[in-house]
Every structure is written in structure tokens, then in C-alpha cells.
ZARO-108841 format. One record per residue: residue number from 1; x, y, z of N, C-alpha, C in turn. Coordinates in steps of 0.2 Angstrom, whole numbers. Example, Ala and Ser with C-alpha at 12.3 -4.5 7.8 and 13.67 -1.06 7.14 Angstrom:
BEGIN
[rec 1, [66, -28, 39], [62, -22, 39], [66, -16, 39]],
[rec 2, [64, -11, 35], [68, -5, 36], [64, 0, 39]],
REM end
This chain:
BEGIN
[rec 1, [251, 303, 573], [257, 299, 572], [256, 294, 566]],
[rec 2, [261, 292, 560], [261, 287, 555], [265, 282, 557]],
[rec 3, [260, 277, 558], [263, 268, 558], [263, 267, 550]],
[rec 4, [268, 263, 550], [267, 261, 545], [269, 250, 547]],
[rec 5, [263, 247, 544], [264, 240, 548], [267, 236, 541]],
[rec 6, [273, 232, 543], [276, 229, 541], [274, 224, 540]],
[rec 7, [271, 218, 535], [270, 212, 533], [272, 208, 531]],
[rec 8, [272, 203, 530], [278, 197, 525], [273, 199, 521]],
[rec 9, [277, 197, 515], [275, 197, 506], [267, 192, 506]],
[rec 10, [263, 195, 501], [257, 191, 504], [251, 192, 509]],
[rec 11, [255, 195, 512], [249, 195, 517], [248, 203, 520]],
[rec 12, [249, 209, 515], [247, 214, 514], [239, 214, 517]],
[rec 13, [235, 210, 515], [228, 210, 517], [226, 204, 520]],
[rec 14, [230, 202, 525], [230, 196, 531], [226, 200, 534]],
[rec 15, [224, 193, 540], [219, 194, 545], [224, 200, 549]],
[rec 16, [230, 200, 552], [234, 202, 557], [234, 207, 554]],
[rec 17, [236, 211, 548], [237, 218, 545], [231, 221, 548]],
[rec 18, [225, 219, 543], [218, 221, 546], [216, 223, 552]],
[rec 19, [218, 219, 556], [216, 220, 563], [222, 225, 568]],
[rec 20, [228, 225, 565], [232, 230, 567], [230, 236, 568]],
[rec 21, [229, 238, 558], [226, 244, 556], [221, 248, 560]],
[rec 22, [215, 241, 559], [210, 244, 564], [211, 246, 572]],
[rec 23, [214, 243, 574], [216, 246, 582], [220, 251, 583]],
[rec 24, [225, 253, 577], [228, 260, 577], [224, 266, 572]],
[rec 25, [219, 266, 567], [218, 268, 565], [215, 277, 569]],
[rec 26, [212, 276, 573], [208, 280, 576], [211, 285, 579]],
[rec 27, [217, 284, 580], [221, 290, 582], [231, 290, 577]],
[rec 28, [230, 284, 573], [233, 285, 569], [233, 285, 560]],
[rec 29, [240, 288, 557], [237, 288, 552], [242, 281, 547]],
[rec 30, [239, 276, 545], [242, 269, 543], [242, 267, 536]],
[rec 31, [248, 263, 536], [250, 261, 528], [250, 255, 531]],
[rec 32, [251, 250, 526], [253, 242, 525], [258, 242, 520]],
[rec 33, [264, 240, 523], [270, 240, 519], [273, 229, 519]],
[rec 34, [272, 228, 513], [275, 222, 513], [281, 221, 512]],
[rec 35, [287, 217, 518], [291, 218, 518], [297, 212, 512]],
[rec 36, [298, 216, 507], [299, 210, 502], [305, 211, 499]],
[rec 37, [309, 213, 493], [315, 217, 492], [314, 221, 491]],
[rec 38, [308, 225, 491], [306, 232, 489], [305, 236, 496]],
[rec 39, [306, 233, 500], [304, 236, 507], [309, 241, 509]],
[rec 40, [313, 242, 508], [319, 246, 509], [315, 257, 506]],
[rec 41, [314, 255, 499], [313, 260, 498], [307, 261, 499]],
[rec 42, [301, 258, 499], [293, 256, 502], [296, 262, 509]],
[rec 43, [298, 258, 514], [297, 262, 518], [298, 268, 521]],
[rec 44, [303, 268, 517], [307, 277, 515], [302, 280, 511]],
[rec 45, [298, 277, 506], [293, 281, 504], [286, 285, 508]],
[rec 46, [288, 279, 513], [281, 280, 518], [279, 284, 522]],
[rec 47, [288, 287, 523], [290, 291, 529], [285, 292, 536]],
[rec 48, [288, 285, 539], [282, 284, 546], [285, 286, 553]],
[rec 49, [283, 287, 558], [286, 289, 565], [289, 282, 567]],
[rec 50, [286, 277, 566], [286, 271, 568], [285, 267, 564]],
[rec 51, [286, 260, 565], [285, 254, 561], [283, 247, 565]],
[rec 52, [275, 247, 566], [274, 241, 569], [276, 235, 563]],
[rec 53, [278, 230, 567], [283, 226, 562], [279, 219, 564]],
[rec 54, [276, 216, 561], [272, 210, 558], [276, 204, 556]],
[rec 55, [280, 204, 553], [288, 202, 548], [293, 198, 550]],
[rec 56, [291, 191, 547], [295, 186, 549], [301, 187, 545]],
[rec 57, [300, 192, 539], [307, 191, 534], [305, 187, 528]],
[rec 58, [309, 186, 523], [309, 181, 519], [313, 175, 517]],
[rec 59, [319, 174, 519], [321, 169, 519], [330, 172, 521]],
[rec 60, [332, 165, 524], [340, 165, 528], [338, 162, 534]],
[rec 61, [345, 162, 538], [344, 157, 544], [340, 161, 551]],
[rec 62, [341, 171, 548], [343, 175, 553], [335, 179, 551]],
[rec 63, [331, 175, 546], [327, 181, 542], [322, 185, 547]],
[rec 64, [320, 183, 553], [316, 188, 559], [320, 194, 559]],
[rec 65, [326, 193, 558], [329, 199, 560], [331, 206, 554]],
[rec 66, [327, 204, 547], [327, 206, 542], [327, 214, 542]],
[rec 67, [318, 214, 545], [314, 220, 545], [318, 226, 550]],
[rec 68, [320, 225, 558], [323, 225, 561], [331, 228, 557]],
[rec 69, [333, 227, 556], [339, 227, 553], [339, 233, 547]],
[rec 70, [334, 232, 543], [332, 238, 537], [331, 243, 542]],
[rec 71, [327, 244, 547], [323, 251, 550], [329, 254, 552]],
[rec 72, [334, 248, 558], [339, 252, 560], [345, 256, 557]],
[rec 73, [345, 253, 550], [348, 257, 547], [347, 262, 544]],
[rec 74, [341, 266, 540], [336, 270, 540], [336, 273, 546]],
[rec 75, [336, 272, 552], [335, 275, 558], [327, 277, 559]],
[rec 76, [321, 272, 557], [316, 271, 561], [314, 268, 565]],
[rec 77, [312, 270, 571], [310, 265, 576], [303, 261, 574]],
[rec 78, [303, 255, 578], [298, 249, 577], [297, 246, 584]],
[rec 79, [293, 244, 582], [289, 238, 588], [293, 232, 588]],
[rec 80, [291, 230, 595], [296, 224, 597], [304, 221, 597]],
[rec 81, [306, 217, 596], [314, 214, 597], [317, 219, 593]],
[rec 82, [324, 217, 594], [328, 221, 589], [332, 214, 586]],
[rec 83, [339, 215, 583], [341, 212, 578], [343, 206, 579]],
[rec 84, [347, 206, 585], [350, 201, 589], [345, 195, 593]],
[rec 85, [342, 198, 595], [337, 195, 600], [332, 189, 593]],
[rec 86, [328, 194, 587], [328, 190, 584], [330, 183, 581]],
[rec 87, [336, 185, 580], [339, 178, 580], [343, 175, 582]],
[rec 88, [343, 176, 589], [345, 170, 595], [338, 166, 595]],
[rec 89, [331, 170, 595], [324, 167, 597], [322, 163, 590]],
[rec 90, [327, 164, 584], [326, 159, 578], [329, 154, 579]],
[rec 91, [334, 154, 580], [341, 147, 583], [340, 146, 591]],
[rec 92, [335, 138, 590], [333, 136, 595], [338, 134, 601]],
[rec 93, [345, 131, 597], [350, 129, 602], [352, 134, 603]],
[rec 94, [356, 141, 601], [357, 147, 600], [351, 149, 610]],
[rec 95, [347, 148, 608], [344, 153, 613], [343, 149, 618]],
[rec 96, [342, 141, 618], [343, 139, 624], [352, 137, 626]],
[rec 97, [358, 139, 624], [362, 140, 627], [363, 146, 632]],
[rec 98, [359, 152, 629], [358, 159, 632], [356, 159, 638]],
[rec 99, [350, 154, 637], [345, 153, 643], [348, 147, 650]],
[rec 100, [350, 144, 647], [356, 140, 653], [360, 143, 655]],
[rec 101, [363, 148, 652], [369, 151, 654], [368, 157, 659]],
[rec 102, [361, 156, 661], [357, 162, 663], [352, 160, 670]],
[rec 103, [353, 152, 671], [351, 147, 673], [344, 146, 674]],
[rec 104, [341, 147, 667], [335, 145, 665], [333, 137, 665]],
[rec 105, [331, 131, 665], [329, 127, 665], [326, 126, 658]],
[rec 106, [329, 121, 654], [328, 120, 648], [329, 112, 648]],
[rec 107, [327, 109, 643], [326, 100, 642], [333, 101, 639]],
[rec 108, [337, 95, 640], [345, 91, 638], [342, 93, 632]],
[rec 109, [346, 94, 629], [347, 95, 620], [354, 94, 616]],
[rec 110, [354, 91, 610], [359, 91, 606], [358, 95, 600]],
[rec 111, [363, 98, 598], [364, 101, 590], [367, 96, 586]],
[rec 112, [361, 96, 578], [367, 89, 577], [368, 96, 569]],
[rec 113, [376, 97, 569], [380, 101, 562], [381, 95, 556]],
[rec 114, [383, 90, 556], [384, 86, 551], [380, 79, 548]],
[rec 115, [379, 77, 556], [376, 71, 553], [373, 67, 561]],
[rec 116, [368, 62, 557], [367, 57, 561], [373, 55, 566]],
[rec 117, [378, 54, 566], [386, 51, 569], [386, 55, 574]],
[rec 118, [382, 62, 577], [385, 67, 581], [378, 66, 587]],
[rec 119, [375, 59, 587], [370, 57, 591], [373, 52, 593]],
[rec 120, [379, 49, 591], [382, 45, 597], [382, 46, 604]],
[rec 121, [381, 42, 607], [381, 43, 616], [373, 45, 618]],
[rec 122, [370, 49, 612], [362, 51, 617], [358, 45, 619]],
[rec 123, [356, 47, 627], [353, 42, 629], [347, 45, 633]],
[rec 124, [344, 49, 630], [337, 52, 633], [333, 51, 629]],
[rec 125, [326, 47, 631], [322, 45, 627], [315, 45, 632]],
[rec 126, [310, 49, 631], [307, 50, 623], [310, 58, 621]],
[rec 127, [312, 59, 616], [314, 66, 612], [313, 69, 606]],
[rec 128, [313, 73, 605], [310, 78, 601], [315, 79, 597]],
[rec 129, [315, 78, 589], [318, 77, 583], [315, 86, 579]],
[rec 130, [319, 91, 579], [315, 97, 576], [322, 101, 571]],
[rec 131, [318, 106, 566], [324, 109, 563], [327, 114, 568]],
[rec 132, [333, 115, 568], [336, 123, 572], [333, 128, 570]],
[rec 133, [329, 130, 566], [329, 137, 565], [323, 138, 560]],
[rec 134, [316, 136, 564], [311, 135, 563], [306, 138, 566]],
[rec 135, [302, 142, 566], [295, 142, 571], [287, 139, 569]],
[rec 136, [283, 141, 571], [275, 140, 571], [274, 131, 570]],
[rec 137, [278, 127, 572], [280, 120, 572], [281, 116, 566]],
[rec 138, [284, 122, 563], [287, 120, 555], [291, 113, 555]],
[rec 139, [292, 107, 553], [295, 103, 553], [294, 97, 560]],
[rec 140, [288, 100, 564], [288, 95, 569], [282, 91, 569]],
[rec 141, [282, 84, 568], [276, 80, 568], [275, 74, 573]],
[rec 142, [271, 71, 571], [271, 65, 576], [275, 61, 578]],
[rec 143, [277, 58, 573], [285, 55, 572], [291, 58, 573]],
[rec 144, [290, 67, 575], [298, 68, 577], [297, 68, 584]],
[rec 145, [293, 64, 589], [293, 61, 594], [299, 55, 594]],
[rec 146, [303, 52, 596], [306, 48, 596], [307, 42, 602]],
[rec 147, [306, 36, 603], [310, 32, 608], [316, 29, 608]],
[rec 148, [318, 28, 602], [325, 23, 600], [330, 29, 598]],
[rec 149, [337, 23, 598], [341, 26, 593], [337, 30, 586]],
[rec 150, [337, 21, 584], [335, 21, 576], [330, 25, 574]],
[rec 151, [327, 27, 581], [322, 32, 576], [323, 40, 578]],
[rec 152, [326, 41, 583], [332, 48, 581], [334, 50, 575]],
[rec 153, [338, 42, 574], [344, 44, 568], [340, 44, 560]],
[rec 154, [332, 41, 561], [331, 40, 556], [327, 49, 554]],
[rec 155, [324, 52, 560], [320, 60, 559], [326, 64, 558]],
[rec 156, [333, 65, 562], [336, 69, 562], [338, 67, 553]],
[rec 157, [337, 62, 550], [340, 62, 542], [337, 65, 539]],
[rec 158, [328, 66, 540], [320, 67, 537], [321, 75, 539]],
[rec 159, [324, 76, 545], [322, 84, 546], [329, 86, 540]],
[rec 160, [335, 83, 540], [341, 89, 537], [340, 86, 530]],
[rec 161, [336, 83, 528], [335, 82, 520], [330, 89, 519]],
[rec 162, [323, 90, 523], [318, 93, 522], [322, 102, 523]],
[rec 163, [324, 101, 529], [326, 108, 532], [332, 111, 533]],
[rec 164, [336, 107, 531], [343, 107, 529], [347, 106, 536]],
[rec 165, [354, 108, 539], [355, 108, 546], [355, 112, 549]],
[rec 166, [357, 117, 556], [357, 112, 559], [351, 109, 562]],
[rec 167, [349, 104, 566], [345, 100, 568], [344, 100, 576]],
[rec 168, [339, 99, 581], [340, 99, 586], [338, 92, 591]],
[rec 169, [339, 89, 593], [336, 83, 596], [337, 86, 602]],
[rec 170, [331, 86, 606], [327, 88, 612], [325, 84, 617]],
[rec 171, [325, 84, 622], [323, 79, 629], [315, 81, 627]],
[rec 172, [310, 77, 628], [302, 76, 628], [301, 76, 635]],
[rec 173, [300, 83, 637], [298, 83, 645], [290, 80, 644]],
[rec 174, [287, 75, 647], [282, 71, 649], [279, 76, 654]],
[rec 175, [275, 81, 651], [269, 84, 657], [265, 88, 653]],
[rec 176, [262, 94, 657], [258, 99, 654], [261, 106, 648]],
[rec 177, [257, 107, 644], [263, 111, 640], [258, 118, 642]],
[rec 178, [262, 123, 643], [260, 129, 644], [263, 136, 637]],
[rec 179, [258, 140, 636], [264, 148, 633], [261, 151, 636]],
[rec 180, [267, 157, 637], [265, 163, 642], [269, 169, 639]],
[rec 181, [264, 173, 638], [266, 179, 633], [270, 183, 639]],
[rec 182, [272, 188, 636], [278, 192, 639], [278, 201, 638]],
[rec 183, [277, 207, 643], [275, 212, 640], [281, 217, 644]],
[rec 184, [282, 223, 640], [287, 228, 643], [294, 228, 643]],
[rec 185, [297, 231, 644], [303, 232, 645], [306, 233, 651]],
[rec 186, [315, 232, 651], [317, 232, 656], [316, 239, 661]],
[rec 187, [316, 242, 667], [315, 236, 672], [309, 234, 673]],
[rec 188, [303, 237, 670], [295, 232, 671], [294, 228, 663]],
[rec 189, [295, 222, 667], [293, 218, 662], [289, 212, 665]],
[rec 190, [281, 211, 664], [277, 207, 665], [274, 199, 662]],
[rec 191, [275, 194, 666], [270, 188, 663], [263, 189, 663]],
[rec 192, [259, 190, 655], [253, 187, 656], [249, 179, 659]],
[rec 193, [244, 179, 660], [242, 173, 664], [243, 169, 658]],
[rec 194, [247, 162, 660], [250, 157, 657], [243, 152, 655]],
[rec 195, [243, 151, 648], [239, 147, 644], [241, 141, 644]],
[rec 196, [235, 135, 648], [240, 128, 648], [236, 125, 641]],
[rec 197, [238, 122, 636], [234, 117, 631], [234, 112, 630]],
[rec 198, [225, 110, 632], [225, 103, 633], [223, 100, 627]],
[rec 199, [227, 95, 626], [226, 89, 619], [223, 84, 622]],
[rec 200, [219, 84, 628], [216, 79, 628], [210, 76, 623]],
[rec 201, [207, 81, 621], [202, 77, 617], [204, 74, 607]],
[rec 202, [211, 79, 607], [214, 75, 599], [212, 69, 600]],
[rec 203, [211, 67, 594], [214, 60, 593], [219, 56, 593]],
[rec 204, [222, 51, 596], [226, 47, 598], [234, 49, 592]],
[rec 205, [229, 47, 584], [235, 49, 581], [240, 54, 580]],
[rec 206, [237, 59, 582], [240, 66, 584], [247, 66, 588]],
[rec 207, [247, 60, 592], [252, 62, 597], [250, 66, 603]],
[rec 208, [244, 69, 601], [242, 73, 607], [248, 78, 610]],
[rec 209, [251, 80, 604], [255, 87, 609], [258, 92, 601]],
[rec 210, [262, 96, 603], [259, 106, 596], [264, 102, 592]],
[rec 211, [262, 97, 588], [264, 97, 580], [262, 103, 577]],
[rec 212, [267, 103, 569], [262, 107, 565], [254, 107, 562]],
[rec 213, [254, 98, 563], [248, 97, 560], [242, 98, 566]],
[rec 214, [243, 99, 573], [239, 101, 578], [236, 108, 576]],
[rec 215, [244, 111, 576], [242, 119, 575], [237, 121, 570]],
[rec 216, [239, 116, 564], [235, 118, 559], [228, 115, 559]],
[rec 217, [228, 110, 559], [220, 106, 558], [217, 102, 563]],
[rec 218, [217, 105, 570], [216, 102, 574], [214, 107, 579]],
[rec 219, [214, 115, 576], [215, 120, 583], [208, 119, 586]],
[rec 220, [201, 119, 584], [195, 118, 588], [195, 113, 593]],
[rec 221, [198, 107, 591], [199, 102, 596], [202, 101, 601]],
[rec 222, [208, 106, 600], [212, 109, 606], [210, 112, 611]],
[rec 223, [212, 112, 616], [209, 117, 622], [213, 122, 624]],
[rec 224, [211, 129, 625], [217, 134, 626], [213, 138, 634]],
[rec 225, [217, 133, 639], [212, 138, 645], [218, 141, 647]],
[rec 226, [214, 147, 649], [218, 152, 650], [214, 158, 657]],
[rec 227, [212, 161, 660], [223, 158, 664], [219, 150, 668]],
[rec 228, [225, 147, 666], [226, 141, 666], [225, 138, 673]],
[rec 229, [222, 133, 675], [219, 128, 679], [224, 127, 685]],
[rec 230, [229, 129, 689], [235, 126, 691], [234, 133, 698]],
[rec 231, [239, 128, 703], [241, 131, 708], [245, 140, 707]],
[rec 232, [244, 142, 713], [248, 148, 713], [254, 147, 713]],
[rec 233, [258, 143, 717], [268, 142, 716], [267, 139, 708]],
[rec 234, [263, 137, 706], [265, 134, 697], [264, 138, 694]],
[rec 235, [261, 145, 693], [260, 148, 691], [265, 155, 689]],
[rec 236, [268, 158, 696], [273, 160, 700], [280, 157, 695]],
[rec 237, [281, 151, 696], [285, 147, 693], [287, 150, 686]],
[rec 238, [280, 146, 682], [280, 149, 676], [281, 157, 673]],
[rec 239, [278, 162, 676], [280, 168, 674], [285, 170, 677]],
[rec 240, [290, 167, 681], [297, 168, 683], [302, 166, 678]],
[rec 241, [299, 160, 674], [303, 155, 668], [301, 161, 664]],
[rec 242, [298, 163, 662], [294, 167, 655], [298, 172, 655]],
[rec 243, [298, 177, 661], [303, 183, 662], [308, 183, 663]],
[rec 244, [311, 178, 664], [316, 175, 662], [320, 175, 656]],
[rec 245, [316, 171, 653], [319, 170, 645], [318, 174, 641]],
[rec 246, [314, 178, 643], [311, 186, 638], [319, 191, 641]],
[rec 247, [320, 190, 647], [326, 198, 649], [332, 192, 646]],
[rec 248, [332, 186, 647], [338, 183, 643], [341, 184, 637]],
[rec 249, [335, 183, 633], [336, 184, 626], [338, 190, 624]],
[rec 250, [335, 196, 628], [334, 201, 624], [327, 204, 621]],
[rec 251, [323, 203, 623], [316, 206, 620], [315, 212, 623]],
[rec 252, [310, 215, 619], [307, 221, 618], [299, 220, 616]],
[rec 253, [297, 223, 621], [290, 224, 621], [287, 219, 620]],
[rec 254, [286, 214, 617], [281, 210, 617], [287, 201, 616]],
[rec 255, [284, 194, 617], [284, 190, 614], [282, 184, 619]],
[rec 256, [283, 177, 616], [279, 171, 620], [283, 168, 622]],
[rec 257, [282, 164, 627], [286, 158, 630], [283, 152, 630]],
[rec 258, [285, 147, 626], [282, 140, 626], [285, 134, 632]],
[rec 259, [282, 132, 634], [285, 131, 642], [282, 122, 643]],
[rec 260, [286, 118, 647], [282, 111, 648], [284, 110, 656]],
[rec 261, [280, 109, 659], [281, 109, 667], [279, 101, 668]],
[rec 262, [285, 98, 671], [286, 92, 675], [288, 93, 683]],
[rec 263, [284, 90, 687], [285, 89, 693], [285, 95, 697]],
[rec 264, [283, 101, 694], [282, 105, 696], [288, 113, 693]],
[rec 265, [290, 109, 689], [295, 113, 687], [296, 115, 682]],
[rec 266, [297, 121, 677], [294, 123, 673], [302, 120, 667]],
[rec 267, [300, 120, 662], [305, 120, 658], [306, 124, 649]],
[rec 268, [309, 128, 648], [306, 131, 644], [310, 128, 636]],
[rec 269, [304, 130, 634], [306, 124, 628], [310, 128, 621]],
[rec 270, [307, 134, 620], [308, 141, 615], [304, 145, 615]],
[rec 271, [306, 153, 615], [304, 159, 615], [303, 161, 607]],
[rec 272, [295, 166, 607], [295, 168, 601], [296, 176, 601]],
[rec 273, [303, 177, 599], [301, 186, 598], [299, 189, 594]],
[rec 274, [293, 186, 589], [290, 186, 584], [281, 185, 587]],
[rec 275, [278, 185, 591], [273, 182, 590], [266, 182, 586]],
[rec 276, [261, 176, 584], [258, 180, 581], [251, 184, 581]],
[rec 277, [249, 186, 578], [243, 194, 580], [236, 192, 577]],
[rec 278, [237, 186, 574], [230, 185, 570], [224, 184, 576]],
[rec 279, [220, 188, 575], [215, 188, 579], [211, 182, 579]],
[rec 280, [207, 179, 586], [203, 171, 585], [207, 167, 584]],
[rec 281, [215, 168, 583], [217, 160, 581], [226, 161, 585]],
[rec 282, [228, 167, 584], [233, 165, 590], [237, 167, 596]],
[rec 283, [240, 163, 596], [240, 162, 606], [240, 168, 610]],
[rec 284, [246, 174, 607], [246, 183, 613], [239, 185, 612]],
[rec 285, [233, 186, 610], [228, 187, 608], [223, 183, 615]],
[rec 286, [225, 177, 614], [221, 172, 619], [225, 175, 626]],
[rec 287, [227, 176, 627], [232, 176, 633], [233, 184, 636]],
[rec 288, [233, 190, 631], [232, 194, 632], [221, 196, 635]],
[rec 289, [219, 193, 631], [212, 193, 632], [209, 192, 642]],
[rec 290, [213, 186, 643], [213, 186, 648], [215, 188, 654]],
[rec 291, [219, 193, 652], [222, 198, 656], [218, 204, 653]],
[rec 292, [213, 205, 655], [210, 209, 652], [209, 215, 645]],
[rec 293, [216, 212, 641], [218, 218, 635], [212, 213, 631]],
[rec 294, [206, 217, 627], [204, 215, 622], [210, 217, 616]],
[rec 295, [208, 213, 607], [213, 216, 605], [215, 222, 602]],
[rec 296, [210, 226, 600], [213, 235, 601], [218, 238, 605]],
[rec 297, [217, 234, 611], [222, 237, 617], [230, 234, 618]],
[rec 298, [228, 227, 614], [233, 224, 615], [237, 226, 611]],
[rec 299, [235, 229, 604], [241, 232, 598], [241, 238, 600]],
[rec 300, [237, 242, 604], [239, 248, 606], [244, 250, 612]],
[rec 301, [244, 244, 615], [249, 244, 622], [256, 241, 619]],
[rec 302, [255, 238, 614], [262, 236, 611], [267, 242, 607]],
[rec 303, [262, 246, 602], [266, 253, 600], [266, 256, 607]],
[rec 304, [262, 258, 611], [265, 261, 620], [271, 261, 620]],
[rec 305, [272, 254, 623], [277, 253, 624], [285, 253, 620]],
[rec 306, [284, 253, 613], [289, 254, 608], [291, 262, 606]],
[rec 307, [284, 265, 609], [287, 272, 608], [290, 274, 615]],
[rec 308, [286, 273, 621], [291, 274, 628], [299, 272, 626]],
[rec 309, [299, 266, 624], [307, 262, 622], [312, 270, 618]],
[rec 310, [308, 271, 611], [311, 277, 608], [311, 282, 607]],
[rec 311, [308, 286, 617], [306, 293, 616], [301, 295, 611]],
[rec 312, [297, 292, 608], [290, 293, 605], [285, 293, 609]],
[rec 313, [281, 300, 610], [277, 299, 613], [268, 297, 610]],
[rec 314, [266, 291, 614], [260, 287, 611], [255, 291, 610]],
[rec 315, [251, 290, 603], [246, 293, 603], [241, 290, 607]],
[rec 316, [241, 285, 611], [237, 280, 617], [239, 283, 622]],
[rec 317, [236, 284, 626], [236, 286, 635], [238, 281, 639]],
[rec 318, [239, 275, 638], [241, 267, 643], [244, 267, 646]],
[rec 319, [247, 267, 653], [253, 263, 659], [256, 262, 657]],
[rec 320, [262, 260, 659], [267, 256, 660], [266, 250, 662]],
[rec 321, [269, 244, 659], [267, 238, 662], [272, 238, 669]],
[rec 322, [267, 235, 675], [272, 233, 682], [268, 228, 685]],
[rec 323, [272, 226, 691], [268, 222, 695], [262, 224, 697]],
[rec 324, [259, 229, 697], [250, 231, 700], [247, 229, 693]],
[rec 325, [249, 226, 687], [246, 227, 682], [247, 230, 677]],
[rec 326, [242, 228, 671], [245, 228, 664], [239, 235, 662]],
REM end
């Protein structure tokens, strides 16, 4: 079989390419395609069975759905989400409309389209000040923590100057934050054991919860226990919320749930149908490890299942994910 793995521009010789490579090479034959404006004919030049897709895109409100988008016109199959689902899981209020609608459990939230003026009446505090249509904690920091009016009105002005609108202001659930990767397709679709992280030992000025500046200069400090310290009904909970918003969405094969539990309740904050692969550093990686895929297996169980999806038969021997296990 020819994979061909799909990259953001730059990161042709990324940690995540590398290690993709390596886990399909042995019984596949692989290219590194960076997915750029040239991508279109790149891939057609490649002429692959499939396309592990790596690929946040390059820029627009919808850009996850970029790669995606090129294959299916092309008419080659790829790993993970398809077009829609991507960017529902880009458009934070977008995908938690989907997920209420669906009666998933998600924090009060506003959309604000224009302006500060469209925060009148909110009265939930402490909340979370963030761009709509951002991931990896692009645009959230200490300060988009909020307890007043004035200091909503003052981050929501800081986020739509930086990141343009729309903007989302969010209920601050006060508890444990958990993610919980997500594997399979419909009808077997499985939660991995739910990784809770603790900020307890950050320093104070951090805020102690997944800023960008946590995610980035602080990950040693962080604690990522996995599978995570907590009761079976909280656990249950969790990967009901997780499977949930993974069949809500729309996902395929793989992606993560960011989740905050209060009072025993799970609430899910946003879904990644993107997630990331970098080995030693991010979260499906820590989460699959604990479920016993090392990460050779976890990139091989992911084309698995992407070729099961398109009638491709895997050059990998692996199960189907179901309740007995992954």
C-alpha cells in the first residue's frame, strides 16, 4: 500500500511526520506531502491508496477542513474526519450548539458577532474569554479567565482585535479537567482511558488551568495521569460525554474530547477532529499508550480503521475497536 502523510507547510520533517512514517514504513510504501497551494498537484503526483492526513490547513475560518476537501475531490481516501465535521470541531460555538442539540452537557456560552454590546445581560462568572475558531489554546491565557463584567468586555475586545470575531465567552466550570481520545467508527466507537491534568504544582501565576502558555512552557510541570485517578461512575460518565460528542460531531476514526467535570458531571468543553501525533508531547499518544497501543500501533490502528471506513484493505492485521477492547 502507498500512504502518502499529509503535513502543514514546514513541518515536512516534523516530529509527527517522522514518527508516522516510521510506524507505517514496514509494510508500507511512504511519501511526505506538505499540504501548501501546491498540494493539490503534489498529491496527484504521489498517487497514494490513501492519505494519512496530519493537516490543520493553512489558513480561513474552515482551514481543517482544507486537506479533506482536496482528497475528496480527487477521490482519495484519507484518515480521520471528513469535511464537515472538521469544521464544526473548528467553530467552538458551532459544535457546542450540535452537542446540546444532541443533549450533551456543555458550559452556558455566548457568541459574541459584533461587539462587546452582545455581553449584555451575561451573568456567569468566572468565564472563559476565547477566539471561536482556534485550537491548541491559541488566544487563551490567564487573563481570558474572567470575574467581572469589565473584564469580559475588556478580553472579548483583546481576543477580536488579535483574532478577529467571532469570539466566545464561556461558563468557567470550577473542577477537574480531563481529555479523552476517541477511536472507531460508527457502530464501534470507543473511549480511551480519560487522562485527568493536574496543575497543581504550576505556579500560582499560571492560573493553573490549559492556557497556551501552560501548553507550551510549562508541560513538565503538568501532570498527565492517565488512566486517570477517579471512580468508575466518573469514568463511565466521561466516556459516554466523549462518545458522545465524537458521534455528534461527526468524526471518523480518531479525535479528542476536552472535558471539565463538576459535581460529578462531565461537561464538555470542545472536541478535536484534528488531534495531535507528536510523539512524548501530545495528549492521543499519552492516552492511547495507556490503553495499551504503543505509538506504532496507535498510527497503525488509525489507517486500520480508515481503510475498514473505504473498503481498503489494511496492510496491518488489527480488530475492530468494540466494547471487549481496542
Amino acid at each position: 500500500m502507498r500512504v502518502a502523510v499529509a503535513v502543514d507547510p514546514l513541518e515536512e520533517r516534523g516530529d509527527a511526520a517522522r514518527a508516522v512514517t516510521a510506524a507505517l514504513i514496514e509494510r508500507c510504501e511512504t511519501c511526505v506531502v506538505p499540504a501548501d497551494s501546491e498540494f493539490l498537484a503534489a498529491i496527484r503526483g504521489a498517487k497514494p491508496d490513501i492519505v494519512f492526513n496530519l493537516s490543520s490547513g493553512v489558513r480561513g475560518e474552515s482551514r481543517q477542513s482544507q486537506v479533506p476537501a482536496m482528497l475528496e475531490m480527487v477521490g482519495i481516501p484519507y484518515t480521520g474526519s471528513g469535511v464537515l465535521a472538521h469544521a464544526l470541531a473548528l467553530d467552538k460555538a458551532a459544535a457546542k450548539k450540535v452537542m446540546s442539540y444532541y443533549g450533551i452537557a456543555t458550559p452556558k456560552f455566548r457568541t459574541i458577532l459584533t461587539g462587546p454590546e452582545e455581553l449584555d445581560g451575561w451573568d456567569t462568572f468566572p468565564a472563559i474569554v476565547k477566539p471561536g475558531r482556534e485550537g491548541s489554546g491559541m488566544g487563551i491565557h490567564r487573563d481570558s479567565l474572567v470575574r467581572t463584567a469589565a473584564e469580559a468586555v475588556a478580553q472579548v475586545e483583546r481576543v477580536r482585535t488579535e483574532f478577529g470575531l467571532p469570539v466566545v465567552v464561556e461558563e468557567f466550570i470550577e473542577g477537574a479537567e480531563f481529555t479523552v481520545g476517541v477511536m472507531g467508527n460508527p457502530p464501534c466507537v470507543r473511549a480511551l482511558p480519560p487522562l485527568l491534568i493536574d496543575f497543581s504544582e504550576l505556579p500560582p501565576e499560571t492560573g493553573r488551568f490549559y492556557t497556551y502558555e501552560v501548553k507550551k512552557d510549562f508541560g513538565e510541570s503538568t501532570k498527565y495521569l492517565c488512566p486517570a485517578p477517579i471512580s468508575p461512575e466518573l469514568r463511565t460518565a466521561l466516556e459516554a460525554a466523549a462518545c458522545g460528542a465524537f458521534m455528534s460531531i461527526g468524526c471518523r476514526d480518531v479525535a479528542r474530547v476536552d472535558i471539565r467535570e463538576r459535581g460529578g458531571q462531565p461537561y464538555v468543553i470542545e472536541i478535536n477532529s484534528l488531534p495531535g501525533m507528536r510523539p512524548d508531547y501530545s495528549d492521543l499518544p499519552k492516552v492511547a499508550l495507556a490503553a495499551g497501543m504503543d505509538y506504532p500501533t496507535l498510527v497503525r490502528r488509525i489507517l486500520s480503521l480508515a481503510c475498514r471506513r473505504t473498503g481498503l484493505v489494511s496492510p496491518f492485521d488489527l480488530p475492530d475497536v468494540g466494547q471487549q477492547g481496542l
